[in-house]
N, C-alpha and C positions, 0 to 999 in steps of 0.2 A: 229300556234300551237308550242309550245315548245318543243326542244329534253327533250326524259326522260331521267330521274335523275336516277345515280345507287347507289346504297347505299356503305356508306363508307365501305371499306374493314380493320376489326382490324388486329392491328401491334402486335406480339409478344412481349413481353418483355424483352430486352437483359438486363443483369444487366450492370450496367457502372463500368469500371474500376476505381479503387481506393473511391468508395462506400463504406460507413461506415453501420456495420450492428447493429440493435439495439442490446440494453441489456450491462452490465459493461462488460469494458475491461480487459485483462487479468492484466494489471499491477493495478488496480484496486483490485483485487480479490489477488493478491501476496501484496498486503498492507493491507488487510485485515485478510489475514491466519499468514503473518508475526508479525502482530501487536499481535494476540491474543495468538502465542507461543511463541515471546518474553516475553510479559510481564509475562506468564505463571513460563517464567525461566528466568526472570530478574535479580534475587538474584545469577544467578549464569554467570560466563564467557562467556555460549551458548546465550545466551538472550541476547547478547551486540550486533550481527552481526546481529541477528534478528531485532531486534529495529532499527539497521542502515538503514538495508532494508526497514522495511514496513516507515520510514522516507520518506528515496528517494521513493522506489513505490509510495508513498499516493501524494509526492508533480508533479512525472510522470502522474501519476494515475489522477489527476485532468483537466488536458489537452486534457486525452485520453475522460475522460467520458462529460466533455462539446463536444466535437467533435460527440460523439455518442448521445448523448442528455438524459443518464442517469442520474440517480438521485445520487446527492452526495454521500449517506451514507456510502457507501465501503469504498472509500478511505480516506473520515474524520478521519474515524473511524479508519483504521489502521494505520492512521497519529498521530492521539492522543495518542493509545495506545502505538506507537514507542515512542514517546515524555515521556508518565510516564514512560515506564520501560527504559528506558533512567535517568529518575530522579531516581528512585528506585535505579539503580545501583549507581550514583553519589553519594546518600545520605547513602548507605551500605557500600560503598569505603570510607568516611567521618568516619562514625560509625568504622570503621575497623582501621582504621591510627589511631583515637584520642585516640581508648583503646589498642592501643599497645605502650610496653614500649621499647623503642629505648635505653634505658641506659641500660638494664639490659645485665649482663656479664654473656654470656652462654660457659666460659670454663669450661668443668669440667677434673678434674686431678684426 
């Protein structure tokens, strides 16, 4: 006759160190919020460091969310929108220099 069998005893669930938790990462979500208030104020000096940001964040931002296994859109998204309001200022600074008159003599006596 065979010894009885005892039944498995369950293990608690420790979580493991350096464990990636689902859902976007935060640099993910700072290229997202940055993208859509740079370009908001692109036209103006505040919207140029914003833009730079959700740039780096989106291109951070994409390492982080393959690792956690989210879906692209955050950081595309505030990748692109860093990228136009990046052009927007480039093509305003353009617009700006070519209708200003560099010859004109502003002494007045």
């Amino acid at each position: 006759m065979p010894p009885p069998t005892t039944p498995p005893v369950a293990q608690p669930v420790v979580p493991v160190a350096g464990a990636v938790t689902p859902g976007q990462g935060g640099l993910a979500i700072a290229a997202f919020v940055c993208g859509i208030v740079g370009i908001l104020t692109s036209w103006c000096c505040v919207g140029i460091p914003l833009a730079i940001a959700a740039v780096v964040c989106g291109i951070l931002g994409k390492s982080e969310a393959q690792k956690r296994g989210a879906p692209d859109w955050m950081w595309m998204t505030g990748l692109i929108l860093g990228v136009i309001a990046l052009v927007i200022f480039i093509v305003m600074l353009i617009i700006g220099v070519a209708n200003t008159d560099f010859n004109t003599n502003v002494n007045t006596n």
